[in-house]
C-alpha positions as CSV (number, residue, x, y, z in Angstrom):
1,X,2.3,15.5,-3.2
2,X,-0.3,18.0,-1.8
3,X,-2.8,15.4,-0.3
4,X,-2.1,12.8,2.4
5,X,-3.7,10.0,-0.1
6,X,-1.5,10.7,-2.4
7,X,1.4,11.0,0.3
8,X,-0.2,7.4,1.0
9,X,-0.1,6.2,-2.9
10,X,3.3,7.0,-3.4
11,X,4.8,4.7,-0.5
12,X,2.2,2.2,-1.4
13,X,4.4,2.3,-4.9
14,X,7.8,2.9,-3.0
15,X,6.8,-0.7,-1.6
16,X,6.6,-2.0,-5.3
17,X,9.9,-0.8,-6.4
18,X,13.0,-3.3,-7.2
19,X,15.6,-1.1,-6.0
20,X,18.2,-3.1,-8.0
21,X,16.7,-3.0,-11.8
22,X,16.1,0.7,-12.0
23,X,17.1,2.9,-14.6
24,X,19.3,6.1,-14.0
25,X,16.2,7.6,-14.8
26,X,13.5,6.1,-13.0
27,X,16.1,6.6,-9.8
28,X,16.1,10.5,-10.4
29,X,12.4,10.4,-10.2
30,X,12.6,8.1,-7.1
31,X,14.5,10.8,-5.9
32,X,12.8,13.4,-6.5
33,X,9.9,12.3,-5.4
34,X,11.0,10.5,-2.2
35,X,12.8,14.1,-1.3
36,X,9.3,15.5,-1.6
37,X,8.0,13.2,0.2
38,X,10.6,13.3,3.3
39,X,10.2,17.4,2.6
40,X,14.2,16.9,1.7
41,X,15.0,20.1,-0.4
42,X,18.4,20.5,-2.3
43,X,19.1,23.8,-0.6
44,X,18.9,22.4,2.9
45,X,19.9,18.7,2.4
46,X,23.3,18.2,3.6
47,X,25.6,14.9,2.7
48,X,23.7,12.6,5.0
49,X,20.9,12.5,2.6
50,X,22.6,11.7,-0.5
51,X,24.7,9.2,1.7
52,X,21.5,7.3,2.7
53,X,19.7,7.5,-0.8
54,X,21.4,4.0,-1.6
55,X,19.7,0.1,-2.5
56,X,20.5,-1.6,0.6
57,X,18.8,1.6,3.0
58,X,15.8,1.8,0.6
59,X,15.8,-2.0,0.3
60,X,15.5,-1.9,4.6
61,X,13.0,0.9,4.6
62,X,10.8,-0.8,2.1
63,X,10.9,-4.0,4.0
64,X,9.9,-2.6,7.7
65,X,7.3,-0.8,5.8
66,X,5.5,-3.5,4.3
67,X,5.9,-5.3,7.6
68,X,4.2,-2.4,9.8
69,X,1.5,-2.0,6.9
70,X,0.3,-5.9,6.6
71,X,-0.6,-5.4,9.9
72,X,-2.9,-2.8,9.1
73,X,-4.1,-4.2,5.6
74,X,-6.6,-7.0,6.2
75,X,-7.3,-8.4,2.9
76,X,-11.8,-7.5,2.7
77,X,-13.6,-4.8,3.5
78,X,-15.7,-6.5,6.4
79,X,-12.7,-8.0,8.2
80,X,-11.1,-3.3,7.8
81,X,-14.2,-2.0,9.5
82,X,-14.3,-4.6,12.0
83,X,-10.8,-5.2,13.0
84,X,-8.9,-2.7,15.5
85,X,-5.6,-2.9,14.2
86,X,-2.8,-0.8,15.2
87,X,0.9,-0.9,14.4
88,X,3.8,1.2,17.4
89,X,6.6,2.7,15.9
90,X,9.3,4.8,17.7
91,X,11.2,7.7,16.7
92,X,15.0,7.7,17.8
93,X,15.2,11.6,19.8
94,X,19.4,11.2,19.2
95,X,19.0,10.6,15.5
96,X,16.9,13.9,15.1
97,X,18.7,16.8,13.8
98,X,15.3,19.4,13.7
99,X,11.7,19.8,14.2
100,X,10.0,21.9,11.9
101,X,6.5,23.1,12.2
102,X,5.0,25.6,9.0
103,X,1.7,27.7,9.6
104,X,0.0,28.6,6.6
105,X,-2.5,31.7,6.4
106,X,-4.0,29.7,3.0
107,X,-4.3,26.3,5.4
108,X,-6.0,28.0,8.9
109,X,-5.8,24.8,12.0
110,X,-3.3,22.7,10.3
111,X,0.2,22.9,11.8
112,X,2.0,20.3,10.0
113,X,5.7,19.3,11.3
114,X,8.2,18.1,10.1
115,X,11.5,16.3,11.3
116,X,15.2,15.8,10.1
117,X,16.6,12.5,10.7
118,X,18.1,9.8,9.2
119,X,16.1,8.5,6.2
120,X,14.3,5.8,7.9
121,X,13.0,7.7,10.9
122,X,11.6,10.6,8.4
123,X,9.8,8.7,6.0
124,X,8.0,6.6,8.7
125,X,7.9,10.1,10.5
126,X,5.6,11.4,7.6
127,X,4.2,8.1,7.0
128,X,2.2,7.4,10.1
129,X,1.4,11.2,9.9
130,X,0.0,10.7,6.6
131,X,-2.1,7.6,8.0
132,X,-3.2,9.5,11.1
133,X,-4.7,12.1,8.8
134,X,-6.6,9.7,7.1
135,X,-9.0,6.5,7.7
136,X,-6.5,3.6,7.9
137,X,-9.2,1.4,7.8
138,X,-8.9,2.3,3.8
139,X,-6.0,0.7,3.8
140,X,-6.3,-2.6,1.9
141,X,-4.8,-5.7,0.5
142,X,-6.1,-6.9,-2.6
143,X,-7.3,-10.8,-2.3
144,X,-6.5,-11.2,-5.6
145,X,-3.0,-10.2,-6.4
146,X,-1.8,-9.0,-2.8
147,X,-0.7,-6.1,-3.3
148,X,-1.4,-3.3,-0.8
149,X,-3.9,-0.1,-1.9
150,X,-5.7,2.5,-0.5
151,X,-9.8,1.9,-0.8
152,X,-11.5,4.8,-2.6
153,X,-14.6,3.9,-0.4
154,X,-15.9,1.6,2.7
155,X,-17.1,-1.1,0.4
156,X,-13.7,-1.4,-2.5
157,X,-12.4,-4.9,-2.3
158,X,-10.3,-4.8,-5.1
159,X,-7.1,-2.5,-5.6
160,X,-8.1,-2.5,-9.5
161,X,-11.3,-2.8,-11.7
162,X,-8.7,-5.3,-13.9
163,X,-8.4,-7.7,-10.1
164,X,-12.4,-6.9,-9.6
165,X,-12.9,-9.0,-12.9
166,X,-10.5,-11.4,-12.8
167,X,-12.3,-12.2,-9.0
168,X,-15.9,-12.0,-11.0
169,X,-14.8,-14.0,-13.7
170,X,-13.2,-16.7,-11.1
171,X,-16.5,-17.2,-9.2
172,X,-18.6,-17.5,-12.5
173,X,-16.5,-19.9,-14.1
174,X,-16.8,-22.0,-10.7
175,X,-20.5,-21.2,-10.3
176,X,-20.6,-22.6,-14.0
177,X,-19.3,-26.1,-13.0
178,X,-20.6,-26.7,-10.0
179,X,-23.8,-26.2,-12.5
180,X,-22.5,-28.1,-15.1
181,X,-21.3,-31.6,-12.5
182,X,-24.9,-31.3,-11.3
183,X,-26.2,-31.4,-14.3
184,X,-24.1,-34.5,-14.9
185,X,-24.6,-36.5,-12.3
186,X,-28.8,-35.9,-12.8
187,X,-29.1,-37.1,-16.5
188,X,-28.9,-40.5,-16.9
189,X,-26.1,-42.3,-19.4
190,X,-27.9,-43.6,-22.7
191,X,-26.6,-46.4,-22.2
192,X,-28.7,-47.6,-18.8
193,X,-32.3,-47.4,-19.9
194,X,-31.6,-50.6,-22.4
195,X,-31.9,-53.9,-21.7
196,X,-29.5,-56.2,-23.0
197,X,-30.8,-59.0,-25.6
């Protein structure tokens, strides 16, 4: 994870996760990637982090996070670029262990930093700095399935070209009978221009 969007995506699909029905597989590349997310390496990571890399802490994590981030996520482009919306989160200063700040020759003007602390406090630590880094106004909730996405552009409304359609398709099929009740009510029954012998 190079790019804060994708440092974005991936706790967009942390927050999709059922914690309980993984694989042994699919929780090694949970690991994995949550460890390069947190910038949690094998050769520094100490007991604490395995300890915490458990169901019920995830399962804690991922709730406050979606909590924080529907207060961010409007669910249409007009109400993001309208709406101030901002979210306060503070860091527990016993719980960190370090501070860690990297200057790169290849990345002139960025200084990122990093923390160690307990799992929670790191990944919304390098969440919010993600977000800072990028327009949060970006960030989105689909109207159609709900589910929380990061806008390639100002005007996406959609998280997916598949919800995009299955909107499109919604609206036609209602524009089609509202057209089709008109239509209805305007012709006459056969029945009412005949006069009774």
């Amino acid at each position: 994870m190079k790019s804060d969007r994708e440092r974005i995506q991936f706790v967009l699909e942390f927050l999709e996760k059922d914690f309980e029905n993984l694989s042994p597989g699919e929780w090694l590349v949970l690991k994995e990637k949550l460890w390069a997310f947190l910038h949690w390496y094998p050769e520094i990571s100490g007991e604490d982090q395995e300890q915490e890399f458990n169901v019920k802490t995830l399962q804690k994590v991922q709730g406050e996070t979606k909590d924080k981030l529907d207060r961010l996520a409007p669910t249409d482009a007009q109400q993001a670029s309208q709406t101030s919306r901002s979210i306060l989160w503070s860091l527990d200063p016993k719980k960190i262990r370090n501070l860690f700040f990297t200057l790169s020759a290849s990345e002139p003007g960025l200084l990122p930093l990093y923390i160690e602390s307990d799992l929670r406090d790191t990944f919304f630590f390098e969440l919010f700095t993600a977000l800072g880094r990028v327009d949060a106004r970006y960030l989105r909730r689909c109207p159609v399935c709900l589910k929380l996405f990061l806008a390639a552009h100002g005007n996406q409304e959609y998280c997916s070209p598949k919800c995009s359609n299955r909107e499109r398709l919604r609206r036609y099929r209602l524009e089609q009978q509202k057209k089709h009740t008109k239509l209805n009510k305007q012709k006459p029954l056969a029945h009412q221009g005949r006069k009774e012998a």
